[in-house]
C-alpha positions as CSV (number, residue, x, y, z in Angstrom):
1,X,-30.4,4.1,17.8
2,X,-29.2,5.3,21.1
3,X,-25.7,3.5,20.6
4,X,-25.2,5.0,17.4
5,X,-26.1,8.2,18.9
6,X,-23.6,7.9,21.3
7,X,-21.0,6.2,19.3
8,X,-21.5,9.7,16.9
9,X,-21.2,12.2,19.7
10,X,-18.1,10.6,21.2
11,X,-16.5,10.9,17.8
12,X,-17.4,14.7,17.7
13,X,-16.5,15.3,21.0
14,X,-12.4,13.3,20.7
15,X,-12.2,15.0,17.5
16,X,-11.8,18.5,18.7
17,X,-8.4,17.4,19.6
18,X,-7.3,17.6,15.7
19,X,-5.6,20.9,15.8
20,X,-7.4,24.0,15.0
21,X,-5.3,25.3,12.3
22,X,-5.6,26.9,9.2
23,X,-3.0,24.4,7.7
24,X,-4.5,22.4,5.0
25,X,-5.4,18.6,6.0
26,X,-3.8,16.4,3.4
27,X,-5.1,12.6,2.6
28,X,-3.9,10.1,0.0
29,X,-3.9,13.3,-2.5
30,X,-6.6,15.3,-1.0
31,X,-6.9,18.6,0.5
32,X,-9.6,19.5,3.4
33,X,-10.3,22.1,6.0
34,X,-10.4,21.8,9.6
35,X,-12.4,24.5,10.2
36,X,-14.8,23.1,7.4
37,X,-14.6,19.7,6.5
38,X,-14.0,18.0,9.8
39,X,-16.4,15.2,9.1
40,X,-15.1,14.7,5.6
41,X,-11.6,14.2,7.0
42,X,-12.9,11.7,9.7
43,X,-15.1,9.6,6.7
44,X,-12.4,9.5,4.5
45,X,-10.0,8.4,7.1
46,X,-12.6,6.0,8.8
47,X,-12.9,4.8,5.2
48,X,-9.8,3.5,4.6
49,X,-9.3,-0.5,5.5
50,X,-7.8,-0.7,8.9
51,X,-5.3,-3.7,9.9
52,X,-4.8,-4.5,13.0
53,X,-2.7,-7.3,15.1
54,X,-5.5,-10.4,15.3
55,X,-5.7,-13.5,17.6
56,X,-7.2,-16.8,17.3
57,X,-7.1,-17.3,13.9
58,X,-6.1,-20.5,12.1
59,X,-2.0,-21.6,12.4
60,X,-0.1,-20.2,10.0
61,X,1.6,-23.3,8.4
62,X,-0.9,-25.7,10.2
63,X,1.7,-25.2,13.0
64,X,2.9,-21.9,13.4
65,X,1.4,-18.9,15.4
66,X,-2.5,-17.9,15.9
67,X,-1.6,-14.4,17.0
68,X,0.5,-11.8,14.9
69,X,0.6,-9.5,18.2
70,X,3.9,-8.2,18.8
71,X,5.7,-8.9,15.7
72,X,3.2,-8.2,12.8
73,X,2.9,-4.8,12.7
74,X,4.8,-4.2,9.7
75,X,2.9,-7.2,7.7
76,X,-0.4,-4.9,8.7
77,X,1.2,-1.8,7.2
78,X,1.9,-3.5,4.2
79,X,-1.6,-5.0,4.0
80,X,-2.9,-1.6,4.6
81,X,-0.9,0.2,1.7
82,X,-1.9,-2.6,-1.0
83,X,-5.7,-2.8,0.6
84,X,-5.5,1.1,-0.6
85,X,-4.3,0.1,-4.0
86,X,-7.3,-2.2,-4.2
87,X,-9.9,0.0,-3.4
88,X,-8.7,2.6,-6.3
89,X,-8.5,0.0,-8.2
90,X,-12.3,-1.8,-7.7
91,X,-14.0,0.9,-5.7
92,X,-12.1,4.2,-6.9
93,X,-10.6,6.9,-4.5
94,X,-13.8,8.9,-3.7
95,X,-15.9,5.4,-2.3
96,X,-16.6,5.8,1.4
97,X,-17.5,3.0,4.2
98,X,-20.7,4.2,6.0
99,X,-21.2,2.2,9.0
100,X,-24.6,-0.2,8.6
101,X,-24.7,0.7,4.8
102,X,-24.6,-2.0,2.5
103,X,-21.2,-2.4,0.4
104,X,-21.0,-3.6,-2.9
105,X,-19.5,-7.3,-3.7
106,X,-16.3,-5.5,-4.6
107,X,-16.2,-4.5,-1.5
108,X,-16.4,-7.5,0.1
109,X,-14.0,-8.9,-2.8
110,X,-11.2,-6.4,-1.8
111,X,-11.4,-7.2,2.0
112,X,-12.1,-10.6,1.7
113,X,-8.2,-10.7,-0.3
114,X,-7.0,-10.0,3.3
115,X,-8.9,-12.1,5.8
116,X,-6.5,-14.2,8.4
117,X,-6.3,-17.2,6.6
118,X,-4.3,-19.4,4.2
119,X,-6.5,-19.0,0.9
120,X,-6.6,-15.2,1.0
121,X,-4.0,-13.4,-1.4
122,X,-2.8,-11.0,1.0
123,X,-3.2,-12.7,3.9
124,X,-1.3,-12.7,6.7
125,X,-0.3,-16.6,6.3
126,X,0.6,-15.5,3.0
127,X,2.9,-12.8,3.5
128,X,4.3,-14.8,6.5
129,X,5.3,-17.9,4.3
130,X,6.3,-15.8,1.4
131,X,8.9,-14.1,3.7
132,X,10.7,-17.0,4.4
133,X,11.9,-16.7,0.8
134,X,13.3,-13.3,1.4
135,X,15.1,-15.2,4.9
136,X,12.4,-13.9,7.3
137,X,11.4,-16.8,9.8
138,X,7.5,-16.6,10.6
139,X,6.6,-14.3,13.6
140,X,10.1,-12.3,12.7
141,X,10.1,-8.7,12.8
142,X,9.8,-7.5,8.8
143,X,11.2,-3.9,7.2
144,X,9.3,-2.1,4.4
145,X,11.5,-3.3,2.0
146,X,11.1,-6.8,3.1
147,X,6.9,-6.7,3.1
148,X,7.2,-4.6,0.0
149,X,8.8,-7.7,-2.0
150,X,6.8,-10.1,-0.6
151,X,3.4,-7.8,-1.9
152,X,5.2,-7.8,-5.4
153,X,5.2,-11.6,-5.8
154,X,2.0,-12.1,-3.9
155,X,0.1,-10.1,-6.5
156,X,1.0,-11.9,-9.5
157,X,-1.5,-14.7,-7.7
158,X,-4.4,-12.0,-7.8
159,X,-5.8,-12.7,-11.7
160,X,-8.9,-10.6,-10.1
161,X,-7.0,-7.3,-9.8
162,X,-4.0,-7.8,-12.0
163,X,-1.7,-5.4,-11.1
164,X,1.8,-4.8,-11.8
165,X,3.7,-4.1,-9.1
166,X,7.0,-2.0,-9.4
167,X,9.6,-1.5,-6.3
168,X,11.8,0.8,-7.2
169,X,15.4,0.0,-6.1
170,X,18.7,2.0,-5.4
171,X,16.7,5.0,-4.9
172,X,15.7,5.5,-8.7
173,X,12.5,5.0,-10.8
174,X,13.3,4.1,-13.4
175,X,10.6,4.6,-16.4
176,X,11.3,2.4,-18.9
177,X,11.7,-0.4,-17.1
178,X,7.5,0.4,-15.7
179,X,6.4,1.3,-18.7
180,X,7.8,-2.1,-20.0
181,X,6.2,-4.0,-17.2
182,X,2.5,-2.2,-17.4
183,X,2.5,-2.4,-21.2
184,X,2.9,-6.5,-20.7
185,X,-0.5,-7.1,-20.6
186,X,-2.9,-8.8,-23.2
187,X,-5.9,-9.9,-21.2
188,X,-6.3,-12.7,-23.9
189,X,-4.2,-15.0,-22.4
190,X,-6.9,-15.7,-20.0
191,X,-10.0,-17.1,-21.5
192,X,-12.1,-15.4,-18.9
193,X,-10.7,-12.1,-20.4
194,X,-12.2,-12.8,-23.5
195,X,-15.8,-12.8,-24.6
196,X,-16.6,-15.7,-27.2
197,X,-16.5,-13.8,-30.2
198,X,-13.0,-12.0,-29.4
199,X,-11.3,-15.3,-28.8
200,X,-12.6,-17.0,-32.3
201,X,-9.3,-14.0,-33.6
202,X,-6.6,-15.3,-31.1
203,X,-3.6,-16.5,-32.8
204,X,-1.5,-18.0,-30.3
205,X,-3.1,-15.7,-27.8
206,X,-2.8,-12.2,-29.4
207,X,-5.8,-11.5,-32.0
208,X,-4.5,-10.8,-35.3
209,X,-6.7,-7.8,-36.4
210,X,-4.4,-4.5,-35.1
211,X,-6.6,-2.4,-34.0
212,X,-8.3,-4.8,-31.3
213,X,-4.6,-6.0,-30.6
214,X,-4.0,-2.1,-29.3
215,X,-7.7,-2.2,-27.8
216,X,-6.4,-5.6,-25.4
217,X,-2.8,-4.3,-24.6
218,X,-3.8,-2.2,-22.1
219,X,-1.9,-0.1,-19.2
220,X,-1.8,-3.0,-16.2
221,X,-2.8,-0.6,-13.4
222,X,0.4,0.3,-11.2
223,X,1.5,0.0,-8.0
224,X,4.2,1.7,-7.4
225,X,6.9,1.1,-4.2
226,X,10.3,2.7,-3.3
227,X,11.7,1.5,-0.1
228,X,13.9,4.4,1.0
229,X,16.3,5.5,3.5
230,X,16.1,8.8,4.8
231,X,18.8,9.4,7.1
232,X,21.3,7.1,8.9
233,X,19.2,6.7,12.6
234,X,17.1,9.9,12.4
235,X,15.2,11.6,9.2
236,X,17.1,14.2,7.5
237,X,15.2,17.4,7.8
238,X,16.0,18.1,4.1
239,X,13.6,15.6,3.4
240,X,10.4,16.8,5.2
241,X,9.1,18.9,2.0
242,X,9.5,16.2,-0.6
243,X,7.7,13.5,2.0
244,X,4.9,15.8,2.2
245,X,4.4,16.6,-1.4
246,X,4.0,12.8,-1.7
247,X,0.5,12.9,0.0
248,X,-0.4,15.9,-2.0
249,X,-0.4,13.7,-5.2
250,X,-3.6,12.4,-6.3
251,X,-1.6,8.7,-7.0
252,X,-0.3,8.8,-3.4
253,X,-1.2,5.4,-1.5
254,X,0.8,6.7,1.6
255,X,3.7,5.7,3.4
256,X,5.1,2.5,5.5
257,X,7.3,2.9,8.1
258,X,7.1,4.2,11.7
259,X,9.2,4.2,14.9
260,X,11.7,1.4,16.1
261,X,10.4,-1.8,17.1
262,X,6.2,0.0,16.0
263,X,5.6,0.2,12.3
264,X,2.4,2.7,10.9
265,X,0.7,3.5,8.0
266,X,0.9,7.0,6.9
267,X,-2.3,8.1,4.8
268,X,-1.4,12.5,4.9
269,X,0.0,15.2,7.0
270,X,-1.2,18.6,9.1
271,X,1.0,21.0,9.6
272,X,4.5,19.4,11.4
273,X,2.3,16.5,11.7
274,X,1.9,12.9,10.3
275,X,-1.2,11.6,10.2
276,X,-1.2,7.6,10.1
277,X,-3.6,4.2,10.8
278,X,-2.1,2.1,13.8
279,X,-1.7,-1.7,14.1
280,X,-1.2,-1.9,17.2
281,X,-4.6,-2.8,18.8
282,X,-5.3,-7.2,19.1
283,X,-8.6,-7.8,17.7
284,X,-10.3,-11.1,17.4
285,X,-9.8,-12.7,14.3
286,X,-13.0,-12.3,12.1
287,X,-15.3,-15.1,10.8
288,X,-17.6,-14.7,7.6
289,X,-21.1,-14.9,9.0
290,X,-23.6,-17.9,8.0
291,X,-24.8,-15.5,4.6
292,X,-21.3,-15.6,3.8
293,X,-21.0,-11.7,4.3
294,X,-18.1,-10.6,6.2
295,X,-18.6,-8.4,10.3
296,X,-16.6,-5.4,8.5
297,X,-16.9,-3.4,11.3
298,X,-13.3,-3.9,13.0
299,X,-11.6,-3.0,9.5
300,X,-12.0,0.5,10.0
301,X,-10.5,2.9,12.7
302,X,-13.7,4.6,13.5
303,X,-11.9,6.9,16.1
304,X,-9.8,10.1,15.0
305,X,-6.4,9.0,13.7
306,X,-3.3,9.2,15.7
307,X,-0.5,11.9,14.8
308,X,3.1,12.1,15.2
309,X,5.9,14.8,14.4
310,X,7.4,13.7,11.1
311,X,10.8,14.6,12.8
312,X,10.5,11.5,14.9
313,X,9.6,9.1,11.8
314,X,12.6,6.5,11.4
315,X,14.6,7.0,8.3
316,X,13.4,3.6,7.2
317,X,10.5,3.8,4.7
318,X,8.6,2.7,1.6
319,X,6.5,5.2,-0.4
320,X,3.3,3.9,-2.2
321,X,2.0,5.4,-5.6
322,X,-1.1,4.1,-7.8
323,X,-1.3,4.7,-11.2
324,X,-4.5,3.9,-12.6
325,X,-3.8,4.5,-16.4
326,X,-1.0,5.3,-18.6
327,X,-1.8,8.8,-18.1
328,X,-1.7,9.0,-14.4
329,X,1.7,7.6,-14.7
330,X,2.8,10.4,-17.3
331,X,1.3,13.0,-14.5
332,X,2.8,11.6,-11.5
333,X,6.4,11.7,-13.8
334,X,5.9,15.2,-14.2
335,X,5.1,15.9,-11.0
336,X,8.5,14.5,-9.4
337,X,10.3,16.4,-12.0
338,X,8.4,19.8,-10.6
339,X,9.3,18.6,-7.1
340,X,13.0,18.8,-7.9
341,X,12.7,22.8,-8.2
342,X,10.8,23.1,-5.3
343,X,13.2,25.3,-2.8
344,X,14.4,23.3,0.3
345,X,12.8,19.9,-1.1
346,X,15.7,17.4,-1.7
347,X,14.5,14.3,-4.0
348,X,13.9,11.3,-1.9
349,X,14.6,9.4,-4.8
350,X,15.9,9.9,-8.8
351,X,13.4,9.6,-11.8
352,X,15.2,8.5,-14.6
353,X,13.7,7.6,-18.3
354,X,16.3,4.6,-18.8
355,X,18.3,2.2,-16.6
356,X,22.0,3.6,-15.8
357,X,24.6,1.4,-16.7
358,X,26.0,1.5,-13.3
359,X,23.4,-0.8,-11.5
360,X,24.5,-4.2,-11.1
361,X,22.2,-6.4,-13.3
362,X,20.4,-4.1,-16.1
363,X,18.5,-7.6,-17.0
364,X,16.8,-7.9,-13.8
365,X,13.6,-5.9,-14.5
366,X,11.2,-7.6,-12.2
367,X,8.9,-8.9,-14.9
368,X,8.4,-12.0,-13.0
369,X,7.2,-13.1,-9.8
370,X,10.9,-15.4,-9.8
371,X,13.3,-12.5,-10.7
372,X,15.4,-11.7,-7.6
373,X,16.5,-8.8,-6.4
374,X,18.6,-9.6,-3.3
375,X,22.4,-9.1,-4.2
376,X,20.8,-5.4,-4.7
377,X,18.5,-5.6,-1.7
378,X,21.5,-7.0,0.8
379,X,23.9,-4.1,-1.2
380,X,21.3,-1.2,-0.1
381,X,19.1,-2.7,2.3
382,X,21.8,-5.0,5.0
383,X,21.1,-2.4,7.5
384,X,17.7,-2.3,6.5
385,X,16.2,-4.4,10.1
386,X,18.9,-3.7,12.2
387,X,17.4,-1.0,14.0
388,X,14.6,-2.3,15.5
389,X,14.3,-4.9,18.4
390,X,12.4,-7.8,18.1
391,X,9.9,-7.5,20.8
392,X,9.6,-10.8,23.1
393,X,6.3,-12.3,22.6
């Protein structure tokens, strides 16, 4: 009890450094008080899953390295942004972690997705060998945009949370081509989407009465990422007002990105402020116990997060949106439309109802995990890496 105790009071006492301000808080779409809600901020920040650089877990490849320290930083933001997609979609935004309280199996489920080794969706063996595809060696420094395609064809292996994931290229969202994409869905064509009865009117995997055919095509939940540039080697001030609106939106999942050569995750802002989750920290690489339940402990930042002046963010960035339903799609449309009259806020990106016939492949719609995306990505994105140093190991 003493330990907590203490644990508690050293919290309290290191979090008087978040400023005293009257400027609202923002997190992943919510608003708090300092002067209020101080231990509401900390909870929801201590909530959120926390990736950090590991050691000593299993090779990656059988061969490769048991330590992501110094070069995986970016790979952790990306696991962070998606982890946050997961828990809105399992546990919902409001869940919380409370240290010593028992979490639900879809708790464990979510985390367990990205646990250092091979068999985990999202792990970091995973994302490691999936990059090589997109021409990134193992233990090579990744960008945004790079992490951010190797999450997109990652999650077509994860039947548990089946999500579609969108990244939005050449700086425009295009709606059509997401709506086409979520829409895709008819659980049917797994049988463990179907209860016994439902699957006795399949005809060649779509039911043949109507109405339950419009019951099963639902909205695939979203997840929504548009790698940006911001500025040639610095952020262009024009965009500070649109990048803060982004965590004011109830769909926000936060930002990737960071400083050269140190990549963060970005969960809100306060005041001139970024507020972000840093991988930066080796931690030993966790083992499930003997009851099979996971030491959770070390997967949340249980000190106040760090901050940094948005003016010193590098221009290189993805954005992260979650859109649970069909409707929270329509509502995070609308709101980008509103941000474009906002005085002083310059779009970070274009929404757009239909692709324009100027983009170089209008049949590439990402539909499937194979679709490729690099004669765009090497058009928009060559400079993408070349600003930060690989650090020597």
């Amino acid at each position: 009890v003493f330990l907590a105790t203490l644990t508690y009071d050293t919290l309290r006492f290191e979090y008087e450094d978040f400023p005293e301000t009257k400027e609202p808080v923002w997190i992943l779409g919510r608003k708090y008080s300092v002067f209020t809600e101080k231990e509401e901020i900390l909870l929801d920040v201590t909530s959120r899953l926390w990736f950090t650089y590991r050691k000593n877990f299993p090779a990656i490849g059988g061969t490769g390295p048991t330590s992501d320290t110094g070069w995986g930083c970016m790979l952790r933001c990306g696991q962070m942004i998606f982890a946050q997609a997961l828990v809105c979609r399992h546990l919902g935004r409001d869940w919380r972690w409370i240290k010593g309280k028992r979490q639900t199996d879809n708790y464990f489920n979510v985390l367990n997705a990205f646990i250092d080794k091979k068999d985990s969706y999202y792990s970091i063996h995973q994302i490691a060998q999936m990059g090589v595809g997109e021409g990134k060696s193992i233990g090579q420094w990744y960008g945004p945009n790079t992490v951010a395609q190797v999450l997109r064809k990652l999650a077509t292996f994860d039947t548990w949370s089946s999500l579609a994931v969108h990244i939005a290229m050449d700086n425009t969202v295009v709606m059509e081509e997401i709506r086409r994409l979520c829409q895709s869905n008819v659980p049917c064509a797994g049988a463990a989407a179907c209860s016994a009865l439902e699957s006795d009117v399949l005809y060649n995997g779509c039911p043949e009465d109507v109405g339950l055919r419009d019951r099963l095509t639902l909205w695939k939940p979203l997840v929504l990422l548009i790698p940006l540039r911001l500025g040639l080697t610095e952020i262009n001030e024009a965009y500070i007002e649109t990048l803060k609106h982004c965590f004011m939106m109830p769909q926000s999942l936060g930002v990737i990105g960071g400083k050269p050569n140190s990549a963060h995750y970005f969960i809100g802002y306060v005041g001139e402020e970024l507020i972000y989750l840093d991988p930066h920290t080796t931690q030993p690489a966790v083992e499930p116990g003997d009851s099979g339940c996971l030491p959770d402990e070390s997967f949340h930042c249980q000190h106040p997060p760090c901050r940094m002046s948005i003016a010193e963010l590098d221009p290189s960035i993805a954005v992260g949106f979650f859109c649970n339903t069909e409707a929270d799609f329509n509502d995070w449309c609308q709101q980008i439309k509103k941000l474009s009259l906002v005085r002083g806020a310059l779009p970070m990106f274009e929404l757009v109802e239909r692709q324009p016939s100027h983009f170089s492949n209008p049949d590439v719609l990402n539909l499937t995990p194979d679709s490729s995306d690099t004669d765009r990505l090497e058009r928009f994105f060559d400079s993408e890496d070349e600003d930060f140093e690989i650090l020597s190991l």
